[in-house]
C-alpha positions as CSV (number, residue, x, y, z in Angstrom):
1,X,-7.3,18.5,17.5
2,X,-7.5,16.4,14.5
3,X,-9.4,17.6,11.3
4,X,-12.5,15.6,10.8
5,X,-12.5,14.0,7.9
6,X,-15.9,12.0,7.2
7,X,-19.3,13.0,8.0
8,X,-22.6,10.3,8.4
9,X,-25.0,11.8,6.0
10,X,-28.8,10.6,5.7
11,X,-30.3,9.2,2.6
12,X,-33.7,8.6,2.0
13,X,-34.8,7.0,-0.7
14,X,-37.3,4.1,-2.1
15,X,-36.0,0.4,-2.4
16,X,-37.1,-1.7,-4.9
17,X,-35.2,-4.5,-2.8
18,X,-37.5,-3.7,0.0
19,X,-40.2,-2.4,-1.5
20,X,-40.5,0.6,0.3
21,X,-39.5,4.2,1.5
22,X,-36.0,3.2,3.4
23,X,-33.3,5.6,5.6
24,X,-29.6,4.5,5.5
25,X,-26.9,6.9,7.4
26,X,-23.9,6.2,5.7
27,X,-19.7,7.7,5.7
28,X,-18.8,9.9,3.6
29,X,-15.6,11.5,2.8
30,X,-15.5,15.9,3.0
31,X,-14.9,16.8,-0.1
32,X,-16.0,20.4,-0.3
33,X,-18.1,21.3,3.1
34,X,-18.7,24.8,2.2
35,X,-21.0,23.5,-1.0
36,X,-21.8,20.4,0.4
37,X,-20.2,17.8,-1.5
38,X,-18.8,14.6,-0.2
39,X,-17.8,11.2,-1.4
40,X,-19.5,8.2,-0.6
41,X,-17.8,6.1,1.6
42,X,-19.8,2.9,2.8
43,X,-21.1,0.1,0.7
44,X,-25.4,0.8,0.8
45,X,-27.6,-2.2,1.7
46,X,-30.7,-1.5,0.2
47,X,-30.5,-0.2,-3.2
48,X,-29.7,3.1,-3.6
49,X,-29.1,4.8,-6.8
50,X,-25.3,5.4,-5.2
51,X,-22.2,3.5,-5.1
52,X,-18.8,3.9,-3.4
53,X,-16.7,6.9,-4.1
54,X,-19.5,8.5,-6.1
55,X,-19.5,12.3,-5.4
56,X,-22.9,14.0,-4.1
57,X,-24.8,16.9,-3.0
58,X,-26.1,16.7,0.5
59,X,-27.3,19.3,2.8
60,X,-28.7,19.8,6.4
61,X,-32.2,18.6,6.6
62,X,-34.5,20.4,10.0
63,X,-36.5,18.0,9.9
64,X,-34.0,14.8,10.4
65,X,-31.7,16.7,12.4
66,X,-28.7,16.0,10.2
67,X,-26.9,16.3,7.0
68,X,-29.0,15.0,3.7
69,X,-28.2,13.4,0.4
70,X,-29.8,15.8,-2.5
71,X,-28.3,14.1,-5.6
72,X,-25.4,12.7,-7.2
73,X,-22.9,15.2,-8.8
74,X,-20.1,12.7,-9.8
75,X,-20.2,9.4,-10.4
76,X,-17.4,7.0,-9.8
77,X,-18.5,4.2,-12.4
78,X,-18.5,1.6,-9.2
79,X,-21.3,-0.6,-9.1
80,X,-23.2,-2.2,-6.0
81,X,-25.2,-5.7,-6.3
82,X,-27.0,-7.0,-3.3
83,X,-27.2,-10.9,-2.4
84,X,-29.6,-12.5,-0.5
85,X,-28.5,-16.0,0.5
86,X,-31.6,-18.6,0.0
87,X,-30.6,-21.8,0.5
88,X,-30.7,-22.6,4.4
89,X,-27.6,-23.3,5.7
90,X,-25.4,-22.1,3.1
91,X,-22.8,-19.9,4.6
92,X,-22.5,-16.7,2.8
93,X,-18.8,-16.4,3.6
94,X,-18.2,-18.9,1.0
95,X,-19.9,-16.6,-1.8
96,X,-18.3,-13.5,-0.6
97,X,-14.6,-14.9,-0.1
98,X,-14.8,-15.7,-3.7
99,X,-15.9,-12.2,-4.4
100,X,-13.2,-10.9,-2.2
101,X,-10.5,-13.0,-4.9
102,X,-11.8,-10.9,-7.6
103,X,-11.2,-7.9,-5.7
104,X,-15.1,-6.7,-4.8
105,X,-15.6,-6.1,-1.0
106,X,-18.5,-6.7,0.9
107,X,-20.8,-5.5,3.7
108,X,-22.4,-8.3,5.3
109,X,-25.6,-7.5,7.5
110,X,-26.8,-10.5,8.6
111,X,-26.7,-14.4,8.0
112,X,-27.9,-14.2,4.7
113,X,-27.9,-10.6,3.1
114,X,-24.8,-8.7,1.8
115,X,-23.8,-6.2,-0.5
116,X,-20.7,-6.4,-2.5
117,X,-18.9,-2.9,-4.5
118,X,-17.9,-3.7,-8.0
119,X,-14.9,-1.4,-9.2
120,X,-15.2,0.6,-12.2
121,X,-11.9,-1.2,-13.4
122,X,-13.5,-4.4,-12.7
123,X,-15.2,-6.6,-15.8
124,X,-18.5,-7.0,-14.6
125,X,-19.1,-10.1,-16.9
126,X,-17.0,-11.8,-14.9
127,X,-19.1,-10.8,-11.8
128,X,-22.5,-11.4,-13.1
129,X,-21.3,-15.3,-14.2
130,X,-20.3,-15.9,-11.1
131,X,-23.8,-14.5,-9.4
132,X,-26.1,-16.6,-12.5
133,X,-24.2,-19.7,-11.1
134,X,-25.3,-19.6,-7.7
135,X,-28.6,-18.2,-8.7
136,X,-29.1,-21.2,-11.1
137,X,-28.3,-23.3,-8.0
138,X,-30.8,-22.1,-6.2
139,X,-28.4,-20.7,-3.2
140,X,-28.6,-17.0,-3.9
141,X,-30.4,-14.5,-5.5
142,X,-29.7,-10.8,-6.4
143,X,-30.3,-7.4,-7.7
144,X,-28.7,-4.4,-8.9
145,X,-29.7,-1.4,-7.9
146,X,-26.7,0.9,-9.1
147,X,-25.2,-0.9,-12.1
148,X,-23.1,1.7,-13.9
149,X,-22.8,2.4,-17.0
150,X,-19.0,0.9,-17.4
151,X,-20.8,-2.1,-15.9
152,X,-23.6,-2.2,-18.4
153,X,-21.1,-1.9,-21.4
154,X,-19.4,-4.8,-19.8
155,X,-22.2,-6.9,-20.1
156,X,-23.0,-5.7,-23.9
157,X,-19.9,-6.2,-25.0
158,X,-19.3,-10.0,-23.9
């Protein structure tokens, strides 16, 4: 039998995308069962304060029947932004093939929501030109729930 190598762990936390208490199950990479540390895995919709192959504590949670985020031990200096497409019509493929080019995948969850993973190695700037562009032309707009701090420096720095 193969050795299982991801878990779906719960997190529960409150969007300020959606402006309220929200549950995402998302993959997560074993790291260290026995203490309960894994390695995000998934790219989060709404906003929270976790991004790709950032390392956390989780634990299982009676009441929700499965395993729980706690808290963040490691952080991987990814970033998340999410995009909500706002002009009608526009076909969000467009914005996140030229996201893909730079080398930040995407989760799309419907017609006009999707939220892209910014690498640590990435220059953000470069990112966050790119997103004031559309948003000046009134076809997107966006937030960034878990900018890190490689990311932030980025920004400083340009």
């Amino acid at each position: 039998m193969a050795e299982v190598k991801h878990e779906k762990i719960l997190f529960k936390y409150y969007s300020n995308v959606l402006d309220e208490l929200t549950v995402e199950t998302m993959w997560s990479e074993i790291i260290d069962k026995e203490n309960g540390i894994y390695k995000l895995d998934n790219i989060p919709f709404y906003g929270p304060i976790i991004a790709t192959d950032d390392e956390f504590y989780a634990e299982f949670d009676e009441s929700e029947q499965m395993l729980t985020y706690r808290k963040t031990t490691k952080f991987s200096g990814n970033s998340i932004v999410l995009v909500i497409i706002v002009q009608s019509g526009f076909d969000k493929e467009i914005i996140r093939d030229r996201f893909k080019k730079l080398n930040c995948a995407s989760e799309g969850l419907n017609d006009s929501y999707f939220s892209v993973e910014i690498l640590k190695d990435i220059n953000y700037s470069e990112i966050k030109k790119l997103l004031t562009e559309y948003e000046k032309d009134g076809i997107l707009e966006y937030a960034e729930p878990c900018l890190s701090d490689k990311h932030q420096m980025d920004l400083k720095n340009n």
